[in-house]
DOLUMKOL-719571 format. One record per residue (C-alpha): residue number from 1; residue in three letters; x, y, z. Coordinates in steps of 0.2 Angstrom, whole numbers, always signed. Layout:
# residues N
+-----+-----+-------+-------+-------+
|   i |  aa |     X |     Y |     Z |
+-----+-----+-------+-------+-------+
| NUM | ALA |     X |     Y |     Z |
...
+-----+-----+-------+-------+-------+
//
This chain:
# residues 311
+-----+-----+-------+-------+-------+
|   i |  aa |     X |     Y |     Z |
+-----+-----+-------+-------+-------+
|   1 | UNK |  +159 |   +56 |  -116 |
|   2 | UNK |  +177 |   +50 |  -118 |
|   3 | UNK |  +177 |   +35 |  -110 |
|   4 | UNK |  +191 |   +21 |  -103 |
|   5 | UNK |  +183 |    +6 |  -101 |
|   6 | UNK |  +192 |    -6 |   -87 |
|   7 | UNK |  +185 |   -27 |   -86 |
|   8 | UNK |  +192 |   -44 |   -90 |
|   9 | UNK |  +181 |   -60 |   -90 |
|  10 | UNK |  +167 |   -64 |  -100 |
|  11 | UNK |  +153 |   -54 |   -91 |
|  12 | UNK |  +162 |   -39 |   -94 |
|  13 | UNK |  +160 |   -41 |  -112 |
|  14 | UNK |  +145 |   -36 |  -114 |
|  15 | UNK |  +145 |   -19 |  -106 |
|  16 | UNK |  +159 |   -16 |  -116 |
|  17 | UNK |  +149 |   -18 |  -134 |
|  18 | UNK |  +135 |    -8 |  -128 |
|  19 | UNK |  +145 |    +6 |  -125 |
|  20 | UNK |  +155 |    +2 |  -143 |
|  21 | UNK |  +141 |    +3 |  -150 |
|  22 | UNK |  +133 |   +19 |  -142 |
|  23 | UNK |  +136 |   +35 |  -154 |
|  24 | UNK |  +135 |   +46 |  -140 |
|  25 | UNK |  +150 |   +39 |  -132 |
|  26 | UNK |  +167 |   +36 |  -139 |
|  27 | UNK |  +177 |   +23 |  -130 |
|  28 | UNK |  +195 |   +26 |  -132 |
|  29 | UNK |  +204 |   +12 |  -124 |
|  30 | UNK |  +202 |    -1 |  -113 |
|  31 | UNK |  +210 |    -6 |   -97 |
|  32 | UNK |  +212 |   -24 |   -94 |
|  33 | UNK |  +223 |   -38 |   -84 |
|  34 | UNK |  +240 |   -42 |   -91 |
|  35 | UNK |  +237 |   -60 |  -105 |
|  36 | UNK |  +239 |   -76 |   -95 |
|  37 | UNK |  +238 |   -94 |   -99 |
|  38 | UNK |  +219 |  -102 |  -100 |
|  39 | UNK |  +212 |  -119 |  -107 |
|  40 | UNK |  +220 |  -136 |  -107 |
|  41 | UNK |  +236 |  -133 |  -113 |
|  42 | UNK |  +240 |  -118 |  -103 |
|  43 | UNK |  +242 |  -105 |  -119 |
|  44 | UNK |  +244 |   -88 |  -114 |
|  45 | UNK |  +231 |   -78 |  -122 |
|  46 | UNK |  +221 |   -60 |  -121 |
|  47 | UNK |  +205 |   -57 |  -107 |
|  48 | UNK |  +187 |   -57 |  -119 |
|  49 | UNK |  +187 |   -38 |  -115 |
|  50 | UNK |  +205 |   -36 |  -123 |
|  51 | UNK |  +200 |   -49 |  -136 |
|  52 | UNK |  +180 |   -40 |  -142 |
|  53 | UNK |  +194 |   -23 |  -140 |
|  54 | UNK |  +206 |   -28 |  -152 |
|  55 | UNK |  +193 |   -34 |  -164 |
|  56 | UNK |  +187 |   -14 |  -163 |
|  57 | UNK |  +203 |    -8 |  -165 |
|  58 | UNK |  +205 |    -1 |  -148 |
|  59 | UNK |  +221 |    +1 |  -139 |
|  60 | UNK |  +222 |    -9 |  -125 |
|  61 | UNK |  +230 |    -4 |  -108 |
|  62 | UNK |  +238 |   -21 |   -99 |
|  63 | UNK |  +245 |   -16 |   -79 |
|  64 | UNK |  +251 |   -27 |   -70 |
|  65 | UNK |  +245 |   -12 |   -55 |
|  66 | UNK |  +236 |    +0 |   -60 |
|  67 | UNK |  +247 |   +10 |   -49 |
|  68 | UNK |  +263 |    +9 |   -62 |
|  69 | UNK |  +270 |   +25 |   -67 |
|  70 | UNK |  +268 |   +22 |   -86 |
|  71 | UNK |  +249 |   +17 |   -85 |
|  72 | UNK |  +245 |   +33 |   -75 |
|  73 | UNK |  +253 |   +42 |   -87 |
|  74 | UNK |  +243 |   +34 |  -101 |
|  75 | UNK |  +227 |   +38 |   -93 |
|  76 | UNK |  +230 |   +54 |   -92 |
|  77 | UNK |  +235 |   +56 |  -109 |
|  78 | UNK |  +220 |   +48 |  -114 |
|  79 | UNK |  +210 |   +63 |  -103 |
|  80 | UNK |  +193 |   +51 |   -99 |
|  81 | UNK |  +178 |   +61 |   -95 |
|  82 | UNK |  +173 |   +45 |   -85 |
|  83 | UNK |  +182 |   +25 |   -84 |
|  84 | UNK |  +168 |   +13 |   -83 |
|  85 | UNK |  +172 |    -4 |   -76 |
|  86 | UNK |  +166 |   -23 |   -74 |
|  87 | UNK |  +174 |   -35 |   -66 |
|  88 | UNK |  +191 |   -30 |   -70 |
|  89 | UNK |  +200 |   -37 |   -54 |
|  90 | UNK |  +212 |   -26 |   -46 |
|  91 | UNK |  +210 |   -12 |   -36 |
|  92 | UNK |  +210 |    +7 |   -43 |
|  93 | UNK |  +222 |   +18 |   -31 |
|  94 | UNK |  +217 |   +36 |   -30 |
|  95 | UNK |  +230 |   +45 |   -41 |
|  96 | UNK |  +220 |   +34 |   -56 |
|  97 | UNK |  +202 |   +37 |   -47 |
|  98 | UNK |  +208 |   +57 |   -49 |
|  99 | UNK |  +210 |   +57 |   -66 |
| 100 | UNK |  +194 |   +57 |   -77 |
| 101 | UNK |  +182 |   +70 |   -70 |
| 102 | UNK |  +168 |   +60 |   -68 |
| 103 | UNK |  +179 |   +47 |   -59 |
| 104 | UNK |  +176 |   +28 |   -62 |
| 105 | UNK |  +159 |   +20 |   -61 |
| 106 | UNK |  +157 |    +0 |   -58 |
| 107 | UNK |  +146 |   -11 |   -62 |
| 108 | UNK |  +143 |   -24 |   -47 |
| 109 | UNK |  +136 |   -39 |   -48 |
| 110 | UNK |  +121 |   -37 |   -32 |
| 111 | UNK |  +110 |   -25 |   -25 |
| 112 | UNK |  +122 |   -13 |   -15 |
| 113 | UNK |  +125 |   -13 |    +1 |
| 114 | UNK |  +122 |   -34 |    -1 |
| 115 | UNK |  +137 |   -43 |    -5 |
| 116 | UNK |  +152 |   -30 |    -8 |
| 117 | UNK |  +166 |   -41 |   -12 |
| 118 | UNK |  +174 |   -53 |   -28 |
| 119 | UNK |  +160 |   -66 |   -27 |
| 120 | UNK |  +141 |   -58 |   -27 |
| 121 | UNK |  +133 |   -70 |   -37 |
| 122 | UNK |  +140 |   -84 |   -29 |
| 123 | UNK |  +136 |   -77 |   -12 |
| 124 | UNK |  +119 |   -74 |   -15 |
| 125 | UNK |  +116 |   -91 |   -22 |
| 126 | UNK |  +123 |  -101 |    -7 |
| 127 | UNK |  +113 |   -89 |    +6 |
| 128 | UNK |   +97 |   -93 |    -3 |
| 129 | UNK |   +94 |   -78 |   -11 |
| 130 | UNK |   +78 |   -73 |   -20 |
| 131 | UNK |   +80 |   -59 |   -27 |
| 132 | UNK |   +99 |   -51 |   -33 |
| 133 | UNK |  +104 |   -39 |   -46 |
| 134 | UNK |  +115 |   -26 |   -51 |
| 135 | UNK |  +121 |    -8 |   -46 |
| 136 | UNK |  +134 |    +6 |   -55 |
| 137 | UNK |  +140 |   +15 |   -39 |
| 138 | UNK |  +155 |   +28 |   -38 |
| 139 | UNK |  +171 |   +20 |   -35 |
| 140 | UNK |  +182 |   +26 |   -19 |
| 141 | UNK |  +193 |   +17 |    -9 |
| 142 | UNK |  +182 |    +8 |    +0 |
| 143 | UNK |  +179 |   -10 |    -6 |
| 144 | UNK |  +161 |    -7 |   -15 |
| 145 | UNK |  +156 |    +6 |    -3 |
| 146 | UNK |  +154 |   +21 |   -13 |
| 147 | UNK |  +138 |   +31 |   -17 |
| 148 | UNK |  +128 |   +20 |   -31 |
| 149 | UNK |  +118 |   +29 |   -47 |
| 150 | UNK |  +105 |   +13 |   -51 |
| 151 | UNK |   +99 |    -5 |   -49 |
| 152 | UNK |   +93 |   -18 |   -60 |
| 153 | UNK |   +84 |   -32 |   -49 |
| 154 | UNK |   +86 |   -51 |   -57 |
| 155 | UNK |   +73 |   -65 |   -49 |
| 156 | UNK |   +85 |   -80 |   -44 |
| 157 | UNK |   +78 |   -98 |   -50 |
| 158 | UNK |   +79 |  -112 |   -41 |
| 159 | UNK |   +90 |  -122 |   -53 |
| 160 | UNK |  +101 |  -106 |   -55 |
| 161 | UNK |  +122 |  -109 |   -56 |
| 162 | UNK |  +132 |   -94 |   -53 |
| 163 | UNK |  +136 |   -96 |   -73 |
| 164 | UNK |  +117 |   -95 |   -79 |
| 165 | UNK |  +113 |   -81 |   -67 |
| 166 | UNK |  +128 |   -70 |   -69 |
| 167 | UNK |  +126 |   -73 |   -87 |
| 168 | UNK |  +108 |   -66 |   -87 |
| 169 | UNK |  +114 |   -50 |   -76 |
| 170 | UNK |  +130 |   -47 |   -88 |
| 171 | UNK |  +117 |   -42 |  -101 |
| 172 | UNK |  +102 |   -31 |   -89 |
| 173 | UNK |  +119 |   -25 |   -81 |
| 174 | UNK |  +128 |   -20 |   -99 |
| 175 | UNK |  +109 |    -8 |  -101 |
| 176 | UNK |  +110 |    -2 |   -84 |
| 177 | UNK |  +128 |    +3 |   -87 |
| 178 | UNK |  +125 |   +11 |  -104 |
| 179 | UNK |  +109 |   +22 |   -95 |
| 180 | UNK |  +122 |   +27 |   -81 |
| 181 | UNK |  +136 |   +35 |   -92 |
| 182 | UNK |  +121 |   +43 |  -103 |
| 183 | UNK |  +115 |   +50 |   -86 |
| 184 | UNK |  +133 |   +57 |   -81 |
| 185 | UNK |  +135 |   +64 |   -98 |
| 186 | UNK |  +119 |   +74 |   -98 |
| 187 | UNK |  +118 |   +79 |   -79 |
| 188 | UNK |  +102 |   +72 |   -74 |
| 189 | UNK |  +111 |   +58 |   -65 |
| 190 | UNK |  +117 |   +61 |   -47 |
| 191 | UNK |  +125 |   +44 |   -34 |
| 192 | UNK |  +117 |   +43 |   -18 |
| 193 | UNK |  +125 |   +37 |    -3 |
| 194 | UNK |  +122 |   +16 |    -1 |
| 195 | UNK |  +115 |   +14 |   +15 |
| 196 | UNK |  +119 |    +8 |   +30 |
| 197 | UNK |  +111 |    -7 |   +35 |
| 198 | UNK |  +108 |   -22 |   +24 |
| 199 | UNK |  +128 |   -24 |   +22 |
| 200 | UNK |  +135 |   -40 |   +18 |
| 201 | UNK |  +152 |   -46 |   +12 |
| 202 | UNK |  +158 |   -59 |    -4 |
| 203 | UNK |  +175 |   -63 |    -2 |
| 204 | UNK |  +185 |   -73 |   -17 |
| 205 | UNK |  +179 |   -90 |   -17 |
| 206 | UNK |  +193 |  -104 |   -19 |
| 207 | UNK |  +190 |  -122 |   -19 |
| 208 | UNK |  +195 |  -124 |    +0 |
| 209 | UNK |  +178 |  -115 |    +2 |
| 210 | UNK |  +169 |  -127 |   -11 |
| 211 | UNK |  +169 |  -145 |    -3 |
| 212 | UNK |  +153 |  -152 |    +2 |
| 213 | UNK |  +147 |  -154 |   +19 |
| 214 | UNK |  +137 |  -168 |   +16 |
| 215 | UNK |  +131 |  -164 |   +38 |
| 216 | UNK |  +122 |  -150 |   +30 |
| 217 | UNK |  +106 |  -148 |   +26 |
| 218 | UNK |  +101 |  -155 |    +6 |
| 219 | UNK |   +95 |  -136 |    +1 |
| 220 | UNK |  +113 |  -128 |    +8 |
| 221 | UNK |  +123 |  -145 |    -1 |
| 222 | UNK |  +111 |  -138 |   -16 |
| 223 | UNK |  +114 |  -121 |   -15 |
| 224 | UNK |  +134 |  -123 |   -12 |
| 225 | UNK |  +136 |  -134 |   -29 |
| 226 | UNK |  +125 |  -122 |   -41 |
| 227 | UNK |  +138 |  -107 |   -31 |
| 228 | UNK |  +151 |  -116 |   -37 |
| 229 | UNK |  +148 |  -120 |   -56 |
| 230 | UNK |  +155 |  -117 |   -67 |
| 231 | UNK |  +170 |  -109 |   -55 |
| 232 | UNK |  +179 |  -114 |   -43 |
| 233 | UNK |  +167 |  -131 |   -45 |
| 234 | UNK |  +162 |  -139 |   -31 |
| 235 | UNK |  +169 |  -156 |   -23 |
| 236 | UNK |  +170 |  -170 |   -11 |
| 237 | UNK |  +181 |  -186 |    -9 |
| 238 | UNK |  +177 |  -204 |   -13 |
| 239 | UNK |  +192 |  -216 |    -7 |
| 240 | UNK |  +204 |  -205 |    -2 |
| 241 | UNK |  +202 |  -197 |   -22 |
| 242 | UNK |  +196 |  -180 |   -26 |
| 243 | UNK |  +178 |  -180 |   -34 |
| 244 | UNK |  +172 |  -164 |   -42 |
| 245 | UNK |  +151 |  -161 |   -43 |
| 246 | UNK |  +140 |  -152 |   -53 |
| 247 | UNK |  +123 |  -146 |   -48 |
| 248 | UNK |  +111 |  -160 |   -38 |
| 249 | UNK |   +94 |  -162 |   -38 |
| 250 | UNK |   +84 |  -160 |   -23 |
| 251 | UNK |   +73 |  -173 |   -20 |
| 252 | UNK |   +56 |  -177 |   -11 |
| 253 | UNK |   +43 |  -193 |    -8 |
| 254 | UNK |   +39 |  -205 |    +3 |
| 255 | UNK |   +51 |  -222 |    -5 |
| 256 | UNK |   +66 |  -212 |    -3 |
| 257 | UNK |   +78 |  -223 |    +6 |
| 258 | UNK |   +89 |  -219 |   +24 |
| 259 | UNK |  +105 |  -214 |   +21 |
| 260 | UNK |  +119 |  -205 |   +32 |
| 261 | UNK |  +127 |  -191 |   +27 |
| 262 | UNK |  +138 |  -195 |   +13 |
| 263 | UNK |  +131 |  -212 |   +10 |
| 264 | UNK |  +127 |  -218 |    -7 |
| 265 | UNK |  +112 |  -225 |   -13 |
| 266 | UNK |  +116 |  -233 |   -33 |
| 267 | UNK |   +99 |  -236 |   -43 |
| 268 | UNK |   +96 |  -241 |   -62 |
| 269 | UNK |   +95 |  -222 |   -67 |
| 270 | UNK |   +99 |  -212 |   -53 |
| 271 | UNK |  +113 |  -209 |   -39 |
| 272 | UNK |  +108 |  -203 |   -21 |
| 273 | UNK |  +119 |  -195 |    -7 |
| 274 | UNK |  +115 |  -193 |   +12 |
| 275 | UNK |  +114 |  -174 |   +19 |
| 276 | UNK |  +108 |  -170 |   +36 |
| 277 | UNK |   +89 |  -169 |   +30 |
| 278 | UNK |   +88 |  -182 |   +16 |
| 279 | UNK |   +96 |  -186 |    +3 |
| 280 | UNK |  +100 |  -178 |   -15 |
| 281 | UNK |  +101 |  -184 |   -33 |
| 282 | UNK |  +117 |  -182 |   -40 |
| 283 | UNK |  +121 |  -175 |   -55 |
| 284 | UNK |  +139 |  -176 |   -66 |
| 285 | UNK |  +153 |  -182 |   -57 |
| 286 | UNK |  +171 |  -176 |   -62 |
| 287 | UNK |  +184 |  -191 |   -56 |
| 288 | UNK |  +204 |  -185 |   -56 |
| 289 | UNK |  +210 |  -185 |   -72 |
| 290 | UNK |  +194 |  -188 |   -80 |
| 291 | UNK |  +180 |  -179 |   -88 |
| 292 | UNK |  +162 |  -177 |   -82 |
| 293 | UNK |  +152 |  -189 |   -83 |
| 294 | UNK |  +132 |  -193 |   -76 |
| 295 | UNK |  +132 |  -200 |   -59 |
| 296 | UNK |  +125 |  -217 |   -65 |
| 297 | UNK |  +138 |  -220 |   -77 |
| 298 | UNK |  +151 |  -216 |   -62 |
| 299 | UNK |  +145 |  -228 |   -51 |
| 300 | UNK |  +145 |  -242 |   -63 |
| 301 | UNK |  +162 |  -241 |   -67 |
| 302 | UNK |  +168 |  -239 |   -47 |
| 303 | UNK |  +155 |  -254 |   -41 |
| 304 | UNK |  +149 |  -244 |   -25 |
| 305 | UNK |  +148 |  -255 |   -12 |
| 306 | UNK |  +135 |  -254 |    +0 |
| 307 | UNK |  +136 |  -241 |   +15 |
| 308 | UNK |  +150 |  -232 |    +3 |
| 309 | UNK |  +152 |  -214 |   +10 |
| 310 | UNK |  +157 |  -198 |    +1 |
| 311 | UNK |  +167 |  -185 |    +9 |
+-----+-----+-------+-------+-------+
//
């Protein structure tokens, strides 16, 4: 098939080079968000997916909306069979969902009706989760609710960040992707309609949503952190400053010490912090202005005092 791929980020990328490199499909442009500024010194550069396309040789396909008049009459001109898309990050209006014949299939991060919405993986992380995965559905213009074609199912560990976990499904998800367009092209693939219990929504998560409760539970404070990493990175306050977290250990035994919620506990080797149920090990810290460094080496520099509370 004539395929127009859509996708930006990193876990795009790899769908995107299975279908490159499928002989049965010929991708002939790619449809990604406009260049922006990235990294420390803000330098505006291509998306991965526009980057892995112009190292093909592909032309690439930058809207601001996908609604502009100029973009809809590049797609047409291009005549998709199908668009495939992964995590490209705006919504398709239906004058572009009209054009290919086989319409646009996306690749979403979760198990259909769970989580529709920006932010599966990191939703299915902080609700515990123990089982998540991917699904290629139909697009409409309904967020995520269109009939689905197939699921790959991903077992979520216990130390899993929404980088690790997402990075495992870009790959089982670039395959499934790959066996969907195969099943379009030769008609032995039809979508179904998702159901209708089991939904769930994953909005955007921005770092108003990522500061630790340090009233909750150790397994929420836990699951909230390894959400958040490596995006939007999860935080708390420590006088009055802004402290970023990476993932905490859980921890268990009988010599742990008392500690309210927020309260830290400085040893030799490890730092603790109070939560509703016991406290946690933490792991790096990220002070303002500074880079991450282990909790220990923290806490030397700032002499904790006693009773010192986070949050």
């Amino acid at each position: 098939m004539r395929l127009v791929f859509a996708g930006t980020p990193d876990p795009a990328v790899a769908s995107l080079q299975a279908l490159l490199d499928a002989p049965q499909h010929d991708v002939v442009a790619v449809v990604t968000r406009p260049d922006a500024p990235s990294g420390r010194g803000r330098k505006v550069s291509r998306s991965p997916v526009g980057a892995l396309a112009d190292a093909a040789g592909i032309p690439v396909l930058t809207p601001a909306r996908p609604r502009e008049p100029e973009f809809l009459d590049a797609l047409r001109e291009l005549a998709p069979d199908c668009c495939p898309v992964v995590a490209y990050g705006a919504l398709i209006p239906r004058v572009a969902l009209d054009v290919p014949a086989h319409g646009w299939v996306n690749l979403h991060f979760s198990l259909l009706p769970a989580w529709r919405g920006a932010a599966p993986v990191q939703a299915a992380l902080r609700a515990g989760d123990e089982v998540t995965g991917a699904t290629t559905f139909q697009i409409e213009e309904g967020l995520d609710t269109g009939p689905t074609y197939g699921v790959v199912t991903e077992a979520v560990g216990p130390d899993d960040t929404t980088g690790a976990l997402l990075g495992r499904l870009a790959v089982s998800g670039a395959a499934l992707l790959l066996a969907t367009m195969n099943g379009i092209s030769d008609g032995s693939l039809r979508a179904v309609p998702q159901p209708t219990d089991g939904v769930s929504q994953a909005p955007k998560v921005t770092p108003a949503d990522t500061q630790v409760d340090w009233s909750a539970p150790a397994a929420a404070v836990d699951r909230l952190v390894r959400a958040a990493t490596p995006e939007p990175g999860a935080w708390t306050t420590f006088r009055g400053e802004r402290l970023g977290l990476g993932p905490v250990r859980l921890t268990s035994g009988d010599d742990l010490p008392v500690l309210k919620p927020g309260e830290l506990h400085v040893e030799k080797r490890r730092v603790l912090a109070g939560t509703a149920t016991g406290p946690v090990q933490l792991g790096e810290v990220r002070p303002v202005g500074k880079r991450a460094m282990p909790a220990p080496d923290w806490a030397r520099g700032v002499r904790i005092d006693a009773g010192e509370l986070l949050g």
